[in-house]
C-alpha positions in Angstrom: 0.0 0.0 0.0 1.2 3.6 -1.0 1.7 6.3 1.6 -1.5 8.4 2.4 0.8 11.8 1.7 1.7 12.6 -2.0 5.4 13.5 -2.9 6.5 16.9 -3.6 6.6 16.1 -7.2 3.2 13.8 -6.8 1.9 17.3 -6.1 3.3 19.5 -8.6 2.4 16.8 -11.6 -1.4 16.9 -9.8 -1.3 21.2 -10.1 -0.4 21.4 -13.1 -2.3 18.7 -14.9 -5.5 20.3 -13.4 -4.0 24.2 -14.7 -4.4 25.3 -10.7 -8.5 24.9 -11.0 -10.6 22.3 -8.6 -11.1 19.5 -10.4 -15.0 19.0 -9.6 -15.9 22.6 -9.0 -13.8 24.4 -11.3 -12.8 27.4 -8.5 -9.4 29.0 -9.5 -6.9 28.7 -6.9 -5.2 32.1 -8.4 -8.9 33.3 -7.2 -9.6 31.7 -3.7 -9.1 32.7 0.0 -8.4 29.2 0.6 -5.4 26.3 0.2 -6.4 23.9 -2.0 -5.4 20.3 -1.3 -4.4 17.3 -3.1 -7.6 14.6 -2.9 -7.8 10.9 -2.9 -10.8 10.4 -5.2 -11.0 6.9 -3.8 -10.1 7.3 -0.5 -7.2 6.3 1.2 -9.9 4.3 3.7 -11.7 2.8 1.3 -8.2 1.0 -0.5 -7.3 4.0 -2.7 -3.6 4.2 -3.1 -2.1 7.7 -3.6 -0.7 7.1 -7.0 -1.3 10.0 -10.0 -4.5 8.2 -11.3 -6.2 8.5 -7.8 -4.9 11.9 -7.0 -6.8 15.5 -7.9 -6.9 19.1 -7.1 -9.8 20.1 -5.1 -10.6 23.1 -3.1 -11.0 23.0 0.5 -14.7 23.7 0.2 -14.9 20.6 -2.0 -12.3 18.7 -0.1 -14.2 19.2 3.0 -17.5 17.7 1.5 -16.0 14.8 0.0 -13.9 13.7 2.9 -13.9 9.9 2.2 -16.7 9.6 0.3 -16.4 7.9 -3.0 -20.5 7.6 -3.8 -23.2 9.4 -2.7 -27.2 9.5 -3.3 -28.7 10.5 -6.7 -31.2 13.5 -5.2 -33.4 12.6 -8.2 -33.5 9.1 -8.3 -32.3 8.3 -4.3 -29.9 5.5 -5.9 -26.4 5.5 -4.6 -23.7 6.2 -7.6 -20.1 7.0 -7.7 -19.5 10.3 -7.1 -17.1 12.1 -10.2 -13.7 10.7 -10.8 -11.9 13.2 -12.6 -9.3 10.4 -14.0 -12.0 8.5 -15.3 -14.7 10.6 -16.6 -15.0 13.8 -18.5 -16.1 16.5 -16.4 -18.6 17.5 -19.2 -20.6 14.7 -19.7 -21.4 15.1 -16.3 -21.9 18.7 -15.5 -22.9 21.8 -17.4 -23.2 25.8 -16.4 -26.4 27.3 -16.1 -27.4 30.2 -18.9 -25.9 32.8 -16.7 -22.5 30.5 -16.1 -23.1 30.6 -12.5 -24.7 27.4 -11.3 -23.6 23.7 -11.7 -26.2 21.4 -13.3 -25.9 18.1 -12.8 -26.3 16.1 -16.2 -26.3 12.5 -14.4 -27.0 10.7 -11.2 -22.9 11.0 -10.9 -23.2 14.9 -11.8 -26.3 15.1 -9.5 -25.0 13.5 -6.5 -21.4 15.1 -6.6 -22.6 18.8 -6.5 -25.2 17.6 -3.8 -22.2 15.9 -1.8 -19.8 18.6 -2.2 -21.9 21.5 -2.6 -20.7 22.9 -5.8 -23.4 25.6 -6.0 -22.3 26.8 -2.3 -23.0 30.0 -2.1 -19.3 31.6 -1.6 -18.7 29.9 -4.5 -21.4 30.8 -6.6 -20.4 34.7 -5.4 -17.6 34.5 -6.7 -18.7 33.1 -10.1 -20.6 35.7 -10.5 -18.0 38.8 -9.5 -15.2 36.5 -12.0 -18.2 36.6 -14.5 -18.2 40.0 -14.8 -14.8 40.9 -15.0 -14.3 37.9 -17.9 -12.6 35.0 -15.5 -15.3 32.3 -15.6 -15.6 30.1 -16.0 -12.2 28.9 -17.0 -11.4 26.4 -19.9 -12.4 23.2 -19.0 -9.7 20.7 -19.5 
């Protein structure tokens, strides 16, 4: 089993690849009061080792949420599904921006339930959509 802490250049490789953005939000670290962290998407608990393909930026808002969940309910259908694994699935067949680019919508159970879960329409967040909106810095390119 790997160690629960990634290395220095584990971390670096895991910034970059994600162009310094929360990989299931899409908040800007250049942009945010807080530290982001590095997340297990399966968690350390559950067996997930903390190799590059189980490793992504999140924000501590979303970091919070997710703690060592790796599935969560549907609020639509009440099934449990994965939550989003940004290795694995492309962020937008899952999740889409509301007409004013402000909101998440979920586009599947796994869409649904992550921005339940992790609250990707929190409203801090959602501020400060809209404030990036108007100056032309949202939403970023979605990689």
């Amino acid at each position: 089993m790997s160690n629960l802490r990634p290395t220095k250049e584990q971390r670096e490789q895991v910034i970059a690849r994600a162009k310094e953005c929360c990989e299931y939000c899409l908040s800007q670290s250049r942009f945010s009061p807080d530290s982001f962290s590095i997340d297990h998407i399966i968690p350390h608990t559950a067996g997930g080792a903390t190799t590059l393909d189980n490793l992504a930026l999140s924000c501590q808002g979303c970091n919070n949420h997710k703690y060592a969940k790796a599935e969560a309910f549907d609020p639509v259908t009440g099934r449990i599904v994965p939550l989003y694994h940004p290795r694995r699935q492309n962020w937008k067949d899952h999740f889409a921006w509301d007409k004013e680019l402000i909101h998440l919508v979920g586009l599947t159970p796994t869409g649904r339930a992550t921005i339940a879960t992790l609250h990707l329409n929190r409203v801090g967040i959602v501020n400060l959509r809209r404030i990036l909106c108007m100056v032309n810095e949202h939403p970023p390119e979605i990689h």
